[in-house]
DSSP file (Angstrom, degrees, kcal/mol; ACC not computed):
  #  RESIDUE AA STRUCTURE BP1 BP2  ACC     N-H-->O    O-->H-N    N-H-->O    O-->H-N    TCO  KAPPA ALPHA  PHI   PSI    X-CA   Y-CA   Z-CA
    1    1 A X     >        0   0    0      0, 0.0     4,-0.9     0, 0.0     0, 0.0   0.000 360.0 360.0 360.0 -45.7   23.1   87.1  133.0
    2    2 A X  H >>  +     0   0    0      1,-0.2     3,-5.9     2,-0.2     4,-3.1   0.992 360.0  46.2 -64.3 -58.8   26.4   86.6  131.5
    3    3 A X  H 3> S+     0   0    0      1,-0.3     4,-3.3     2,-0.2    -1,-0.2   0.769 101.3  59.0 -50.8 -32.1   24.9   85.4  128.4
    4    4 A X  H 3> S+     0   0    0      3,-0.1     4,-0.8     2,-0.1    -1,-0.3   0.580 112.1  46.2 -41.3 -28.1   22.4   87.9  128.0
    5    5 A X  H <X S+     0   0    0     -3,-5.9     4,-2.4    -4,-0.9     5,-0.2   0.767 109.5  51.2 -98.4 -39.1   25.7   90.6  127.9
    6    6 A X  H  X S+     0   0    0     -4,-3.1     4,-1.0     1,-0.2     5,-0.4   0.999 117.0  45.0 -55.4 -40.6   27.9   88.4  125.4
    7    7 A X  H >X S+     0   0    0     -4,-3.3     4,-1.6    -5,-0.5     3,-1.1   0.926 114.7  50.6 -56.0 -40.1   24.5   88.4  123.0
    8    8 A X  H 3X S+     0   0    0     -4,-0.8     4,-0.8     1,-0.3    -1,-0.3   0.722 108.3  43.5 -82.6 -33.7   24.2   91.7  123.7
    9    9 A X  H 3< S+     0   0    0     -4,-2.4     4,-0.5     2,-0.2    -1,-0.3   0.311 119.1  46.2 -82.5   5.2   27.7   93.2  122.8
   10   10 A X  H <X S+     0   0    0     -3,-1.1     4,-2.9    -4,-1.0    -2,-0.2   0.621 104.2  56.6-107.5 -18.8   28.0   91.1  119.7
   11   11 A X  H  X S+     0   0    0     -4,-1.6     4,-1.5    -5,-0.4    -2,-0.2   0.915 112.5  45.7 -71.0 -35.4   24.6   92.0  118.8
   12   12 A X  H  X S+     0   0    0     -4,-0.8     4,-1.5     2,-0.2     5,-0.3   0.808 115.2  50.1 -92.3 -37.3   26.1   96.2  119.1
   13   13 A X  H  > S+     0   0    0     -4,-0.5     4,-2.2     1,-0.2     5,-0.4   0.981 107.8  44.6 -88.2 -28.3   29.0   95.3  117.2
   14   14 A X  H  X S+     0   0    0     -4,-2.9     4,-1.9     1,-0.2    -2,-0.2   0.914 119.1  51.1 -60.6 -22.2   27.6   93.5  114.1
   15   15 A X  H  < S+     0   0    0     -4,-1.5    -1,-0.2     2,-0.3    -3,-0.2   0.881 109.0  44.5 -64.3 -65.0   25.3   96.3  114.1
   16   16 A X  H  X S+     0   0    0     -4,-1.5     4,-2.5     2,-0.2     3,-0.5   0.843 113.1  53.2 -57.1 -62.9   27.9   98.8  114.3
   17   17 A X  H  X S+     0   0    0     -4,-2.2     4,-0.9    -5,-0.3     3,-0.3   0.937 103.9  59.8 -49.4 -33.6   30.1   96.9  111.5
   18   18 A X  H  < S+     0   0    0     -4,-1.9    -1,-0.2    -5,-0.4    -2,-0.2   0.806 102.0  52.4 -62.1 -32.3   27.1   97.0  109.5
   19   19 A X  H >> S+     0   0    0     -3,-0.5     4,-1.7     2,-0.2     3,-0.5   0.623 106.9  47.4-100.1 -34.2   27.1  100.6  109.6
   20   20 A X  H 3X S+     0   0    0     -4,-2.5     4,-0.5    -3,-0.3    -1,-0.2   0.421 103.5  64.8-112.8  26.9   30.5  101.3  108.6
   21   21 A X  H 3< S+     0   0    0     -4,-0.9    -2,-0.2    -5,-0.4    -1,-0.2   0.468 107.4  41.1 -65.5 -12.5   30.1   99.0  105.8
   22   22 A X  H X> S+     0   0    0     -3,-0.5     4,-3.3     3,-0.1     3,-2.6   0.734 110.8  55.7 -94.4 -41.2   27.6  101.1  104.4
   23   23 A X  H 3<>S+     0   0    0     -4,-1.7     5,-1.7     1,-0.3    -3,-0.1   0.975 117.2  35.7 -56.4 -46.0   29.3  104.1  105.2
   24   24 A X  T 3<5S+     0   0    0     -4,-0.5    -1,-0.3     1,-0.2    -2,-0.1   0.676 118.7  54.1 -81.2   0.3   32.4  103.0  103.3
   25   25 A X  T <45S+     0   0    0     -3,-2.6    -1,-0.2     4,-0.1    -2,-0.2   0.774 131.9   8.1-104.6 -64.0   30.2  101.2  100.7
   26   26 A X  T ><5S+     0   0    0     -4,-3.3     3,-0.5     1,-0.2    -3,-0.2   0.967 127.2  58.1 -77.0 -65.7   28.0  104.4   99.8
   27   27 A X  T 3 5S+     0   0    0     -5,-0.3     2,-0.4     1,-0.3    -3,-0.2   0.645 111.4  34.8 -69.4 -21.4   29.8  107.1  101.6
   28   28 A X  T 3 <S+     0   0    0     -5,-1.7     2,-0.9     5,-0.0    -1,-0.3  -0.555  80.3 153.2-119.1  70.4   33.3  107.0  100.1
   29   29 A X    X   -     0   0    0     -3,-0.5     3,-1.9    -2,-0.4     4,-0.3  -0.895  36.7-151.4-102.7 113.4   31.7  106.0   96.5
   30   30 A X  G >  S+     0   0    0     -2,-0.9     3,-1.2     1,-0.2    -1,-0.1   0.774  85.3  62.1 -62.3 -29.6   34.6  107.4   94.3
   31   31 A X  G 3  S+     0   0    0      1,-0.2    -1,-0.2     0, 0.0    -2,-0.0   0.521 103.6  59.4-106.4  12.5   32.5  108.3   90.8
   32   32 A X  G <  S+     0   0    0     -3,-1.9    -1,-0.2     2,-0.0     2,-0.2   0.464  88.1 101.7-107.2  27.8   30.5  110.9   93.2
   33   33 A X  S <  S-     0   0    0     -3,-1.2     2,-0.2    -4,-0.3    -5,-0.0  -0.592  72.9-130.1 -88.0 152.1   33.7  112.7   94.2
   34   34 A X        -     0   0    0     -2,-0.2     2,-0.7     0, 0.0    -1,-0.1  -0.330  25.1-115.3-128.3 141.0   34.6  115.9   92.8
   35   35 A X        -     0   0    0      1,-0.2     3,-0.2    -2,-0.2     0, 0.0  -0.976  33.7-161.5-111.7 126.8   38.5  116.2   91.3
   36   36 A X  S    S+     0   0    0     -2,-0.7     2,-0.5     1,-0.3    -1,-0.2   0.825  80.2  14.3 -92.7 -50.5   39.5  119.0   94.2
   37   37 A X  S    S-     0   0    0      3,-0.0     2,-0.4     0, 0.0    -1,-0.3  -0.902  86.0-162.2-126.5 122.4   42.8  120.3   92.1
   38   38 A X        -     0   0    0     -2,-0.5    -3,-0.0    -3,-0.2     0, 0.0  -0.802  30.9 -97.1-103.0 147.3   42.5  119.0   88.6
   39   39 A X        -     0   0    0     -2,-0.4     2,-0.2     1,-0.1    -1,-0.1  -0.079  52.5 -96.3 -50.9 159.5   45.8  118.9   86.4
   40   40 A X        -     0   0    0      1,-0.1    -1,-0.1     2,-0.1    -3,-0.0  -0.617  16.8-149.1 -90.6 147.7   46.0  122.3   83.9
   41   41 A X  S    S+     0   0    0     -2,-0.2     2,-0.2     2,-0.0    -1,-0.1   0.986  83.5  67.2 -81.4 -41.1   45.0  122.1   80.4
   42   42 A X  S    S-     0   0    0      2,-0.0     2,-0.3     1,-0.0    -2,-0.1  -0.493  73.5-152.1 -84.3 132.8   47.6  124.8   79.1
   43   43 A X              0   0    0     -2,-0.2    -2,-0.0     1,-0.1    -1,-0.0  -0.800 360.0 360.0-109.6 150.4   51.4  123.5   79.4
   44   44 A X              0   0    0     -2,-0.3    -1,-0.1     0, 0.0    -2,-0.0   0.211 360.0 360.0-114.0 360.0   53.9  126.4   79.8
């Protein structure tokens, strides 16, 4: 029994690391972000 729970909670976290290793590998991929305030062309 015990061993059946250690497998089982290591198995839900590599799982779960896998998953935000992709997120941070795809989902925060910087050259498809958008420049939100971009500096101004005209100087004053």
């Amino acid at each position: 029994m015990f061993i059946t729970t250690v497998l089982g909670v290591s198995a839900v976290l590599l799982i779960s690391m896998g998953f935000f290793i992709h997120y941070l590998q795809v989902g925060l991929d910087s050259k498809s972000s958008v420049t939100v305030d971009p500096q101004p062309k005209e100087k004053y």
